[in-house]
C-alpha positions as CSV (number, residue, x, y, z in Angstrom):
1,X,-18.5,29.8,64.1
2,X,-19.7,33.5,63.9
3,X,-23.0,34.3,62.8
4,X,-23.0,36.9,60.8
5,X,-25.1,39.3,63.1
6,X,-21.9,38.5,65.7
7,X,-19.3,39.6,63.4
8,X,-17.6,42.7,64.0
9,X,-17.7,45.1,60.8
10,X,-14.3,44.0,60.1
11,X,-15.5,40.4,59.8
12,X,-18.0,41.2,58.1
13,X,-15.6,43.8,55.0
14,X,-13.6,40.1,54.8
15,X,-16.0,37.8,54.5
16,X,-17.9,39.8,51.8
17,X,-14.3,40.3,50.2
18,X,-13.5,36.4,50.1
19,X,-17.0,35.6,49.0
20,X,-15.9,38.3,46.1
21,X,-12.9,36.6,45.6
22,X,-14.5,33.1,45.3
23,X,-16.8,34.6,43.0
24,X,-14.6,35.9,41.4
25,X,-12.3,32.8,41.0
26,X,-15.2,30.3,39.9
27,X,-15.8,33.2,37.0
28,X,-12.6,33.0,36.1
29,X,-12.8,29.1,35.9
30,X,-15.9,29.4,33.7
31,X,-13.7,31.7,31.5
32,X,-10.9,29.3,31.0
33,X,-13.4,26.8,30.2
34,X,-15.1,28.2,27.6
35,X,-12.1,29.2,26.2
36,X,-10.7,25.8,26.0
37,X,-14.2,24.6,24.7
38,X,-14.1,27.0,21.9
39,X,-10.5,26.6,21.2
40,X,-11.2,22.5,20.7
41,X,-14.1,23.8,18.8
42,X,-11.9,24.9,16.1
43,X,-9.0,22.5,16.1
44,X,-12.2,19.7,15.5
45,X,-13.5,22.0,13.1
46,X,-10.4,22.1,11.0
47,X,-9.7,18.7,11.5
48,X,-13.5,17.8,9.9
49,X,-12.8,20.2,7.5
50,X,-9.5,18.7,6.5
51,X,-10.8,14.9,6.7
52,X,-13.7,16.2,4.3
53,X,-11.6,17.6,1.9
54,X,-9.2,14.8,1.9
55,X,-12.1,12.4,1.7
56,X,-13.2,14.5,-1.6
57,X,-10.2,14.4,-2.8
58,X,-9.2,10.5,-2.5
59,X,-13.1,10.3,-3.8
60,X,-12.6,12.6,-6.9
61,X,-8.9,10.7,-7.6
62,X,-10.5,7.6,-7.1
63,X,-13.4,8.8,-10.0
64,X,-10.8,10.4,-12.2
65,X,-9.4,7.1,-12.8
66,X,-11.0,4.6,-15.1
67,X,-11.8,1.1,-14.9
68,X,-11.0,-0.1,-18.2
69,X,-7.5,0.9,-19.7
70,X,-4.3,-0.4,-21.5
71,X,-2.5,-3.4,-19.9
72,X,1.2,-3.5,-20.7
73,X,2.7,-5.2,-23.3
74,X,4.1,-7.5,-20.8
75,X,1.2,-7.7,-18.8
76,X,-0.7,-11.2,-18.3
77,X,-4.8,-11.8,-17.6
78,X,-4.4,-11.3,-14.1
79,X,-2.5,-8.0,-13.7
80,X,0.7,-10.0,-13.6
81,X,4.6,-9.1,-15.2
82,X,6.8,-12.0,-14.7
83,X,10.8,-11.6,-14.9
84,X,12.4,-14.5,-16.9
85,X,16.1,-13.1,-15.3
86,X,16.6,-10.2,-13.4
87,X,16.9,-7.8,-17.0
88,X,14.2,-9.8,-18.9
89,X,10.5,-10.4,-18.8
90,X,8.1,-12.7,-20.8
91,X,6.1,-11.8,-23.2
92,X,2.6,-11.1,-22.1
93,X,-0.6,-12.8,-22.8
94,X,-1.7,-12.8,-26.8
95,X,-4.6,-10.2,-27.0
96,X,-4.5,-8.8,-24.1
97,X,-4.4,-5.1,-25.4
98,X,-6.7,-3.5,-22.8
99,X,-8.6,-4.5,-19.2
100,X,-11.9,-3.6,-17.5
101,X,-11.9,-4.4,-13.6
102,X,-15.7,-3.9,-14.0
103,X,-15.8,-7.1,-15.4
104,X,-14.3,-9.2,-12.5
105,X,-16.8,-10.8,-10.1
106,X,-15.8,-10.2,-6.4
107,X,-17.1,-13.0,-4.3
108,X,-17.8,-12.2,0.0
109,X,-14.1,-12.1,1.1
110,X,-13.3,-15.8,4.0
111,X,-10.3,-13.6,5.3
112,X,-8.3,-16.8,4.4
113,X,-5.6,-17.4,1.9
114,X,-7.1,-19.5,-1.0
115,X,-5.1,-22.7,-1.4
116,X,-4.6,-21.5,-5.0
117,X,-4.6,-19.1,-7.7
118,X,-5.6,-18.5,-11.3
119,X,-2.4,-19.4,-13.3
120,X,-0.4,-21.1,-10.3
121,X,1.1,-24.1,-11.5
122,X,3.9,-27.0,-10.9
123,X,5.6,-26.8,-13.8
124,X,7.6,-30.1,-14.7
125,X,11.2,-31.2,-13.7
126,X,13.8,-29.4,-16.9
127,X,11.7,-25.9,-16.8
128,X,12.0,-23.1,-14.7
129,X,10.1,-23.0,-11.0
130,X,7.2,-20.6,-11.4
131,X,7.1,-17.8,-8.5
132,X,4.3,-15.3,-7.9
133,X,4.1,-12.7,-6.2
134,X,1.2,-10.9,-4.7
135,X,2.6,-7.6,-3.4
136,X,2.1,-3.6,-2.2
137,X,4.4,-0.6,-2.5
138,X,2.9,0.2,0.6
139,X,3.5,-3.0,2.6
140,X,5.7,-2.9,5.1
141,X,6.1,-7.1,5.6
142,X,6.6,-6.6,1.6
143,X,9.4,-4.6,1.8
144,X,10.9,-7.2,4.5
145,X,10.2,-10.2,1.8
146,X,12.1,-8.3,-0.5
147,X,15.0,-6.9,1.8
148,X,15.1,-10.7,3.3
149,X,15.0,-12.8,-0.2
150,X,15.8,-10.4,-3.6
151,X,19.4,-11.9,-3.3
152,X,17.6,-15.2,-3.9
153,X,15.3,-14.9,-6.1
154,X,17.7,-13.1,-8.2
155,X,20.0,-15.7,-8.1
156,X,17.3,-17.8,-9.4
157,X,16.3,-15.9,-11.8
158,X,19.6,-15.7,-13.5
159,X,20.3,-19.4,-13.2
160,X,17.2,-19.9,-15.1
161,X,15.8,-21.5,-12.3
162,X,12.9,-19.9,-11.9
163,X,10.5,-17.1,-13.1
164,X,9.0,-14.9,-10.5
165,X,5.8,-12.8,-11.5
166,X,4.6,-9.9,-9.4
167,X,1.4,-9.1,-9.6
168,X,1.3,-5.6,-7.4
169,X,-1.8,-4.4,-6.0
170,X,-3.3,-1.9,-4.8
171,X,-4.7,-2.9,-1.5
172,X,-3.0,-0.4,0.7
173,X,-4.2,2.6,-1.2
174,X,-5.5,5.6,1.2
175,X,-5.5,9.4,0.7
176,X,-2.9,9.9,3.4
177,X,-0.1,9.0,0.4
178,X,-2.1,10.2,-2.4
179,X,-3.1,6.3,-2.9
180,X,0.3,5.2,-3.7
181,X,0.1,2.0,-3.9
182,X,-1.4,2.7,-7.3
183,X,0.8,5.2,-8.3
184,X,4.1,2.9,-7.4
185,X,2.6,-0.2,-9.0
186,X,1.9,2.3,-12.3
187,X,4.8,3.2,-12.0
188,X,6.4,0.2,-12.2
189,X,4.1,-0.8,-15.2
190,X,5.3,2.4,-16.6
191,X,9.0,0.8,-16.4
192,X,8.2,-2.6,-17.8
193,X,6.4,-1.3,-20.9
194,X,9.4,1.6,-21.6
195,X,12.4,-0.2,-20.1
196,X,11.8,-3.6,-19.5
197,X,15.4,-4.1,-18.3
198,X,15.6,-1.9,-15.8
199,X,12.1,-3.5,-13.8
200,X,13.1,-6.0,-11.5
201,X,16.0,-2.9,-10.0
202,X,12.6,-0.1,-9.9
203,X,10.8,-2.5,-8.0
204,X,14.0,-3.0,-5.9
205,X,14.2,0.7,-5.3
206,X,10.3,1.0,-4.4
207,X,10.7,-1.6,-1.7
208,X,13.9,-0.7,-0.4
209,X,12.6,3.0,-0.2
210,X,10.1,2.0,2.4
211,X,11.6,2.5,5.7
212,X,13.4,5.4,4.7
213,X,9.8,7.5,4.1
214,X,7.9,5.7,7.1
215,X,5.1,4.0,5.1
216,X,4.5,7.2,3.1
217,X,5.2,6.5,0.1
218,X,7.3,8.6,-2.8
219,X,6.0,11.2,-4.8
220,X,5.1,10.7,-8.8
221,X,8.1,13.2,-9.0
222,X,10.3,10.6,-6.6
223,X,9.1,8.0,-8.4
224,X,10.1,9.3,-12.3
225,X,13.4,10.5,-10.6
226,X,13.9,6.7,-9.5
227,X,13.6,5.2,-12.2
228,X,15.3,8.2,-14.4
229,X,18.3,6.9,-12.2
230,X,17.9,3.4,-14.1
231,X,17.9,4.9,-17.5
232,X,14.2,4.6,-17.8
233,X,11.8,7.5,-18.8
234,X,8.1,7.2,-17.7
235,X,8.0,11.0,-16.7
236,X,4.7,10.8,-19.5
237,X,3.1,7.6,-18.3
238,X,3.2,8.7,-14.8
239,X,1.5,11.9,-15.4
240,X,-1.4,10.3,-17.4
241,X,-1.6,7.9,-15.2
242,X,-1.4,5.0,-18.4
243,X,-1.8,1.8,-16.4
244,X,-3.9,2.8,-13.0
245,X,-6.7,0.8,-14.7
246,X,-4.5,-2.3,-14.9
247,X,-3.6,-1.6,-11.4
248,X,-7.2,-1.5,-10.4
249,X,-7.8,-4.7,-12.3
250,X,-5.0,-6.2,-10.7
251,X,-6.4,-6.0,-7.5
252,X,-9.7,-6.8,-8.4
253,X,-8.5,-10.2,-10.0
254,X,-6.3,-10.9,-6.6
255,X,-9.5,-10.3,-4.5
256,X,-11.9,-12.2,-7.4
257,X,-9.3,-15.1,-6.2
258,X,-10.0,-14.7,-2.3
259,X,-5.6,-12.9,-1.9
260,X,-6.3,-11.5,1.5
261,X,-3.1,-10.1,2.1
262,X,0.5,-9.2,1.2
263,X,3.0,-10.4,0.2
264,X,1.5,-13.5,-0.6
265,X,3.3,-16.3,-2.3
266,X,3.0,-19.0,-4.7
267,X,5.7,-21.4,-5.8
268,X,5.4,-24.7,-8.4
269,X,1.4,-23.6,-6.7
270,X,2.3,-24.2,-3.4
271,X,0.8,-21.1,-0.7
272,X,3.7,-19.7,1.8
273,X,1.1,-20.1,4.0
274,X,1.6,-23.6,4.4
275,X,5.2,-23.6,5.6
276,X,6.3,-24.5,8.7
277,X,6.5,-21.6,11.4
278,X,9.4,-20.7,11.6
279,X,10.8,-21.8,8.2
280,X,12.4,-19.3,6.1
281,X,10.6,-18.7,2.9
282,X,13.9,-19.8,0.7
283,X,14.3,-23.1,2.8
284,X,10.9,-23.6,2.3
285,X,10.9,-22.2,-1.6
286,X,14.4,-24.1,-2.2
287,X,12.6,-27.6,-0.9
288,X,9.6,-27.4,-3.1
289,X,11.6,-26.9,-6.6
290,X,14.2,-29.6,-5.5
291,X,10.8,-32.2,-5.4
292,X,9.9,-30.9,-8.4
């Protein structure tokens, strides 16, 4: 290779010229990544921005909502409504006017379903089965229970069969769907306390309107508009948000009792969990009341 004192001039022009060119280049690199450094600069700035605000938000909502509150009239002591027939309900507990989820004690979660509940029983042969029902708006293997064995249960229900409480939680809240697990199980209070005939079909609706909004949930609007399509008005309990402290004491009593999950079920106090894989939940359901 030429040294540089034997290049011709010409060599010379063309070697300064691609060294300018490489220069040149490499500046240009420099450029683009600065650019691209400052341009993610922003787009993670926003995005902290937005997760900060969201985070205040879900914070403040959170706040703005009390602990202690009004429990509905057919509300039982641990955040439960239980359907006597698909259009009925049973009264709920004597005294029970208001609750205070400051009051429950929490224990350190196992992450394993208890073997029991508070208030799971095996009732005796001549009375109705007792079902619970530990469930989420927001739970997508909820929504499968319910598409999978409503038919059921209602058929039990109806027969006088059984009674089947639900006792809806709020353990899928997050500020992604303006917490809705709370604002769909309020809802749903909302309905038993103003139209107690139409609850078991609002519940229906919330779970069958799960796939169709991809885990997002339904607006309070949505939700008032559902059950306004039953007949029921809770446009007023919605907006004040009348039974979001039952909520929260609903799922403070479910994690007080070591509920990890949901749907989690109960029946004649028998866990779900204890079926054999594989075993649908009204073979298993239907074999327990039949040894009752």
């Amino acid at each position: 290779m030429a040294t540089s004192k034997n290049q011709t001039k010409a060599e010379r022009q063309q070697t300064a010229r691609e060294k300018a060119r490489q220069m040149q280049e490499e500046q240009r690199r420099q450029e683009k990544r600065r650019s691209l450094m400052v341009r993610w600069g922003v787009v993670i700035g926003v995005v902290v921005v937005i997760a900060v605000v969201i985070g205040v938000i879900f914070m403040n909502s959170s706040r703005s909502i009390p602990d202690a509150g009004p429990a509905p009239s057919a509300g039982n002591d641990q955040g439960g409504i239980t359907l006597t027939s698909t259009t009925e309900l049973a009264p709920g507990e004597e005294g029970l006017e208001e609750v205070d989820a400051t009051t429950v004690e929490i224990p350190e979660s196992t992450g394993e379903q208890p073997e029991t509940v508070p208030g799971a029983e095996a009732r005796p042969a001549g009375e109705p089965a007792q079902i619970i029902v530990y469930a989420d708006a927001n739970c997508v293997h909820c929504a499968s229970f319910e598409t999978e064995n409503a038919e059921q249960l209602n058929q039990w229900l109806d027969a006088g069969e059984a009674t089947v409480e639900y006792r809806m939680l709020d353990f899928l809240d997050n500020p992604a769907t303006g917490n809705y697990s709370s604002r769909a199980a309020n809802a749903a209070a909302c309905v038993a306390e103003n139209s107690p005939e139409n609850y078991n079909s609002f519940l229906s609706g919330v779970f069958g309107a799960y796939t169709g909004h991809g885990g997002q949930g339904l607006s309070d609007d949505e939700l008032k508009d559902m059950a306004s399509g039953l007949g029921a008005d809770i446009d007023s309990c919605v907006d004040g948000n009348t039974y979001r402290p039952y909520v929260k004491y609903s799922g403070a009593q479910a994690r007080a009792a070591g509920v990890a999950g949901t749907p989690s079920v109960w029946v004649q106090g028998e866990n779900w969990a204890t079926a054999e894989q594989g075993q649908s939940f009204t073979d298993w359901a239907q074999g327990i009341m039949d040894a009752s």
